[in-house]
PALOGU-441469 format. One record per residue (C-alpha): residue in three letters; x, y, z. Coordinates in steps of 0.5 Angstrom, whole numbers, padded with zeros to 4 digits, always signed. Each point is the difference from the previous one (the first is absolute). Layout:
ALAXYZ;...
***
This chain:
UNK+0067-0030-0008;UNK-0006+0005+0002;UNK-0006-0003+0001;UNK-0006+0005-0002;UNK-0008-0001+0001;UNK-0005+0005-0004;UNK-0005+0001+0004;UNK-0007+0000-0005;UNK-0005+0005+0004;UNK-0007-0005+0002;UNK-0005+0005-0004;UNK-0007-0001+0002;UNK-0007+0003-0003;UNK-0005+0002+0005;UNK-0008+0003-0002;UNK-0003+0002-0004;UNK-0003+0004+0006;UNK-0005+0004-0001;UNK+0000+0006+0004;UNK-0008+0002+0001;UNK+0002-0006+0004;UNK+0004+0003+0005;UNK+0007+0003+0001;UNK+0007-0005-0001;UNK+0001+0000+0006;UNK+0008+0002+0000;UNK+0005+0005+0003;UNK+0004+0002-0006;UNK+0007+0004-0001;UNK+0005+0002-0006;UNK+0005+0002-0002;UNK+0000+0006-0006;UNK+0005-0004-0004;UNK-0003-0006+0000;UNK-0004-0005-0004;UNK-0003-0003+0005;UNK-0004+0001+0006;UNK+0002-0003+0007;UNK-0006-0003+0004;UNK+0002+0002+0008;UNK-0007-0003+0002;UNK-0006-0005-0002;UNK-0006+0002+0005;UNK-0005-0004+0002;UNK-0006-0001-0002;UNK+0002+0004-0008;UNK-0001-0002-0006;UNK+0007-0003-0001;UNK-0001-0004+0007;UNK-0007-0004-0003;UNK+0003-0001-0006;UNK+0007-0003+0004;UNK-0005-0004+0005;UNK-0003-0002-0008;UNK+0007-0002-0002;UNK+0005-0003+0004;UNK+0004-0002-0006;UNK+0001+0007-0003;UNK+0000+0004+0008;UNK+0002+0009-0001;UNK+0004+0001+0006;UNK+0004+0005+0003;UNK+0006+0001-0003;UNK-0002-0001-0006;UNK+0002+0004-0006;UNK-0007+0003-0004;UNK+0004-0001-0008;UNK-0007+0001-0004;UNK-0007+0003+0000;UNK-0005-0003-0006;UNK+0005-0003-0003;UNK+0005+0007+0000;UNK+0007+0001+0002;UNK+0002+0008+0001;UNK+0002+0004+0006;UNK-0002-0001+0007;UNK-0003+0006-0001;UNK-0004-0002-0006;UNK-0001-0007+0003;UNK-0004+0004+0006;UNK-0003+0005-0004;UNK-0003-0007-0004;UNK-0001-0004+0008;UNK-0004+0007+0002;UNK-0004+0001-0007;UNK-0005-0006+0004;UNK-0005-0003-0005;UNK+0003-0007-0001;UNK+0007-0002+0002;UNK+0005-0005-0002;UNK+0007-0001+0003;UNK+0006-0004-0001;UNK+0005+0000+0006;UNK+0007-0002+0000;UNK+0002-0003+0006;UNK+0008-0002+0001;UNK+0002-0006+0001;UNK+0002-0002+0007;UNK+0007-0003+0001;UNK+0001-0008+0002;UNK+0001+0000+0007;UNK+0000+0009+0002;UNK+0005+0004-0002;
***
């Protein structure tokens, strides 16, 4: 018989960041027909690193996948037009789940 796993993405919520307070802090990328926006980078020292420092438990990390901003899903490139609009951001990130053991 065929053994299949779903895999449930690992969902995160990060913020609120206020950006008065300074610059997230990551190196983003995206694909025009996605819906999500891809993290390449946490920087140090950006608001998404004091809030990782904060919140061991709900960590951003590179390779992470932005999926909503303010609780809005849309286009990567809604989704950055909504990351660029400042103010004060909340995000939810998707993370896929890694695999027992490596591929």
């Amino acid at each position: 018989g065929l053994d299949l796993e779903i895999r449930r993405p690992h969902t995160i919520h990060a913020g609120p960041f206020d950006m008065e307070d300074g610059r997230l802090g990551l190196d983003l990328t995206m694909h025009p027909q996605s819906s999500s926006v891809y993290i390449k980078q946490v920087f140090d020292n950006g608001l998404v690193d004091e809030h990782n420092a904060a919140h061991q438990d709900r960590q951003v990390r590179d390779g992470d996948f932005i999926i909503e901003v303010n609780g809005q899903s849309g286009s990567a490139a809604e989704l950055s037009q909504l990351l660029s609009s400042g103010g004060r951001l909340e995000l939810t990130v998707s993370r896929p789940q890694e695999l027992a053991g490596g591929l």
